[in-house]
C-alpha angles and dihedrals in degrees: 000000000000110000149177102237099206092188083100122068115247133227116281093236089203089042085232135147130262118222113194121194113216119212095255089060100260123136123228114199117211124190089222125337131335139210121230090238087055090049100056091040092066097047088057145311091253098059093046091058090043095043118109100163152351124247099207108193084336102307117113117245141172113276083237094051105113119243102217103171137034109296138163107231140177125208113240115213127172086276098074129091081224087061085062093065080047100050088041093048095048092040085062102057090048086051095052084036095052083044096059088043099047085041127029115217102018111135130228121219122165129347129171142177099253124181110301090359159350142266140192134211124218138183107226136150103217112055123243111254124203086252083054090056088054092054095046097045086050091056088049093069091044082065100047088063105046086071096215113183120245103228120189121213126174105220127201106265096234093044096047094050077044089057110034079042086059095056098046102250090133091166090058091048081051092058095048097055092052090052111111111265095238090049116101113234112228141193135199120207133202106187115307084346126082140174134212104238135129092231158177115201144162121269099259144356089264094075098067083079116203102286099104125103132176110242111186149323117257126176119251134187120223110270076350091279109136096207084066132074115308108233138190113241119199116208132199150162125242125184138178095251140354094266098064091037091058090048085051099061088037085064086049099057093048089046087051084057094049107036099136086214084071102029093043077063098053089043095052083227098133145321141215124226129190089241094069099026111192092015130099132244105206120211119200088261097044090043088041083063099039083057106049084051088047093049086049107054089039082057085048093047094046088061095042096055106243125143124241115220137166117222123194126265102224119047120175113244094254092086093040083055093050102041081045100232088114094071096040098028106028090098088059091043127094113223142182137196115228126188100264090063092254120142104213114188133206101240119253103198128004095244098101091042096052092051088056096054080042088058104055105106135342118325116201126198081244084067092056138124083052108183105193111182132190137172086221117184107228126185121198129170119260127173114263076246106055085052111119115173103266090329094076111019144166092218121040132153114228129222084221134162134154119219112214112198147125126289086248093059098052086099106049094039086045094053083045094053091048090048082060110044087050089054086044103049084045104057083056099054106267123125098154111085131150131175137224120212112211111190135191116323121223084256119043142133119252141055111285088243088057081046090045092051097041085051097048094049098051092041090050100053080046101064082037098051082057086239121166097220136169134213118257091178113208098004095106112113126271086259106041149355109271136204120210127198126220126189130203117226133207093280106040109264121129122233121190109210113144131066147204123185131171110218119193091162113047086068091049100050091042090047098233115165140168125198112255122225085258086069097249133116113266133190112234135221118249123211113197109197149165150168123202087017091210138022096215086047100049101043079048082063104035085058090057102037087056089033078230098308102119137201097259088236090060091034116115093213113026106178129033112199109206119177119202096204137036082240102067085055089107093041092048094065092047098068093044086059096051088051094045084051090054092048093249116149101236136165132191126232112186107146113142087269132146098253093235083056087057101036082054101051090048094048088053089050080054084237095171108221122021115204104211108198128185144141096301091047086045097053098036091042087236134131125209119224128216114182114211104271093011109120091206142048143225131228118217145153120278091235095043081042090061104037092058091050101048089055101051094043086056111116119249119259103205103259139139 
């Protein structure tokens, strides 16, 4: 193929010079371009050696990419989170490189850098084995040190479908010709292989380093239509050392033990079916735990002064139409024809729902802020493929509720709501929470002053609330700027779970008004928030967070109560009476069974607290108490027993 080889800088047209503006505010003066190697060359030797690549107003490019015009830019070495994207993407390449070369004719489709690693899809007729994924990651170090040099060129469109057609790589011909015409098609080369892809990359194969891994073979569909060829995708894990990688598959291993689609089994908590793909199916334990959450946050959301309501399940598309969720969300929505030539829809998400409640009778600016609040089952499509036990369902209740308020109280009911959703997390078990600030997109409804006070005011209750946040500039929706909230679990990973979006449109659309203290009509603003997001999601994560071993007030059965004799039977009872009394969620077990036998199999069911009664315990009116994990007991008194579990089974309150 011709090309443009753009290692090299190219002529300043103008002749003029280049300023570059370093991070810490310094200005570096160029006669014409420069390249980023350059750059970091005359600032010293030691940053040119560690240099992989060049942020230029912010975008990533190859160290080797010219800077033709005045920029602020920053040096990107392996220390960097930036350098991640870098090691993943490259990683990638190798991986489809050491492939070809393991495997002749296999073809190469799509393959991107992904959180905490990368994958690659291939159409091949034999399947990958697990042997395969040793060889090829074998080759991929080869590779590594052989140090190749990723070279960028930028090809002419018809003569590099003409090419990547010619050897056969039709999905790669497929991609060019979607490209935008105006786009230039580019190529990076490693030695005699090269990849279509727009870049950027590290200098050489070298600077992957040796932290990467192959991790296991999926199924994928091409562009994930499955109407489309089935390939065969290839993930891995890539890091910026060994150190990190090793940490990596330490937090996999743990993940594998506490994965909740395994351990929702052993706990006889739910189960999926193919008859009703992406939806639960709640056992008495598994349902036992979704309403004592649901019992709790109801008891949160009464103090807090929000409104319970109940919404319908069906609503016609015309007000999908007119809320707008039917032209960006109809490809997510169930439907159904009916014979009145209605189109009913499953919702998707509460909002509409919520305006139309907000729009029975006259609102006044005296009823605002109005929290209504609803636990609102929602169904949306997924792809078979994207399903992932609760984590990724078709069928999910929300913790939903929509603030409507004045422009003037987005800040106070934002750093309420915060207030909230931190008590919340905490009660539960998380800490850990960050946030992540997403401001005005290129294309949004609203005047940028509407944009500039919404932003303020979120970013105000923000620094108020003591959150530690980051930018997510222009990732805010359409409507309104948004906070999301991400928790940290046991074994390090992040969840984002609750919400908080400003909405300008939706009350316009829907036409909800209140009438201000001026005596006018006035549009309010919505909030949409939650705080666990779904029901089905968060318990996912609360399973895994505890590996199981729940909190007893969360626990669907607190108390096992396991006799050692015939003898204890009566008593036995006894003691389940006096918990159910109590309101203590306690079973017998009292099968002709050796008591470790027992003890093992309800610690294995993570029951909390097992109650071991025998003759002893008959004759001195004790119980003795074993805690899940624990390797002794306890003997106490039935009524002490019982006063320390009740008060440890009681739910939080939300309290410091």
């Amino acid at each position: 193929m011709s090309n443009a080889n753009e290692s090299a800088p190219r002529d300043n047209a103008a002749g003029a010079g280049v300023s570059i503006t370093l991070p810490d505010g310094s200005v570096r003066p160029f006669d014409g371009p420069v390249t980023g190697y350059d750059l970091a060359a005359s600032i010293g030797p030691g940053l040119a050696k560690a240099a992989l690549a060049v942020a230029i107003d912010g975008e990533i490019r190859d160290l080797s990419r010219p800077i033709e015009q005045d920029a602020a830019v920053r040096i990107i070495t392996r220390k960097d989170e930036d350098a991640l994207e870098l090691i993943r993407h490259d990683s990638a390449h190798i991986m489809a490189q050491a492939v070809q070369e393991l495997y002749p004719g296999t073809q190469v489709t799509i393959g991107p850098a992904i959180e905490n690693g990368f994958y690659y899809d291939f159409a091949r007729e034999d399947p990958f084995t697990p042997e395969d994924l040793e060889k090829i990651e074998a080759k991929m170090r080869d590779i590594v040190k052989a140090d190749e040099a990723f070279v960028r060129e930028e090809v002419d469109r018809a003569e590099a479908i003409e090419t990547f057609s010619g050897m056969g790589e039709k999905y790669k011909a497929e991609l060019i010709e979607g490209l935008p015409s105006d786009e230039a098609v580019s190529i990076y080369r490693q030695g005699d292989w090269f990849d279509l892809c727009r870049g950027p990359h590290l200098p050489s194969t070298k600077h992957v380093g040796t932290g990467f891994k192959l991790l296991k073979l999926a199924g994928a569909y091409w562009r994930g239509d499955s109407r489309n060829a089935m390939l065969q995708r290839i993930y891995g894990t890539a890091w910026r050392d060994d150190k990190e990688l090793k940490a990596y598959l330490h937090q996999l291993e743990e993940a594998e033990k506490r994965d909740h689609r395994r351990l929702g089994r052993e706990m006889d908590l739910y189960h999926f079916q193919e008859e009703a793909m992406g939806q639960a199916f709640w056992h008495r334990k598994g349902w036992t735990l979704y309403r004592a959450i649901e019992t709790y946050m109801r008891t949160r959301l009464e103090a807090a002064a929000y409104e319970e309501v109940k919404t319908p399940l069906l609503y016609d598309r015309v007000l999908w139409e007119k809320s707008g969720h039917w032209e960006k969300f109809r490809e997510h929505m169930f439907t159904a024809d009916t014979d009145d030539d209605r189109t009913p829809a499953v919702k998707p998400m509460n909002c509409p729902g919520h305006v139309q409640i907000f729009r029975q009778g006259i609102k006044s600016y005296r009823d605002l802020p109005l929290r209504m609040a609803e636990f609102g089952s929602c169904h949306r499509y997924e792809p078979s493929g994207a399903l992932h036990g609760l984590m990724r369902v078709r069928a999910f209740t929300q913790d939903d509720a929509h603030i409507f308020c004045t422009e003037d109280q987005v800040t106070s009911e934002t750093l309420s709501f915060c207030d909230l959703l931190l008590s919340i997390y905490r009660d539960f078990g998380f800490e850990e929470v960050v946030v992540k600030f997403s401001d005005r997109p290129e294309i949004r409804a609203g005047e940028d002053s509407t944009w500039d006070k919404a932003e303020g005011a979120l970013m105000e209750a923000v620094k108020e609330a003591g959150l530690d946040f980051s930018l997510n500039p222009g990732e805010g929706a359409f409507y309104g700027p948004k906070l999301e909230f991400v928790l940290r679990d046991a074994i390090g990973r992040d969840w984002q779970c609750g919400t908080l979006q400003v909405d300008f449109v939706l009350p316009e659309r829907l036409n909800a008004e209140y009438v201000g203290e001026d005596g006018q009509k006035h549009r309010p603003v919505m909030l949409h928030r939650a705080i666990l997001g779904s029901f089905e999601r968060f318990i996912g994560i609360l399973i895994e967070n505890y590996a199981g071993r729940m909190p007893l007030w969360l626990s669907p059965v607190q108390i096992i109560i396991a006799t050692i004799t015939e003898a204890a039977d009566e008593y036995a009872l006894e003691v389940q009476a006096a918990c159910a009394k109590a309101g203590l969620r306690a079973e017998l077990d009292l099968r002709n069974e050796k008591i470790n036998y027992k003890i093992r199999e309800h610690s294995l069911a993570k029951v909390p607290a097992i109650i071991v009664v025998g003759a002893n315990e008959v004759a001195d009116r004790t119980v003795a108490i074993r805690r899940l994990g624990g390797k002794s007991q306890e003997v106490l008194a039935l009524a002490e027993a019982l006063d320390r579990l009740t008060e440890e089974a009681a739910p939080p309150t939300g309290q410091p």
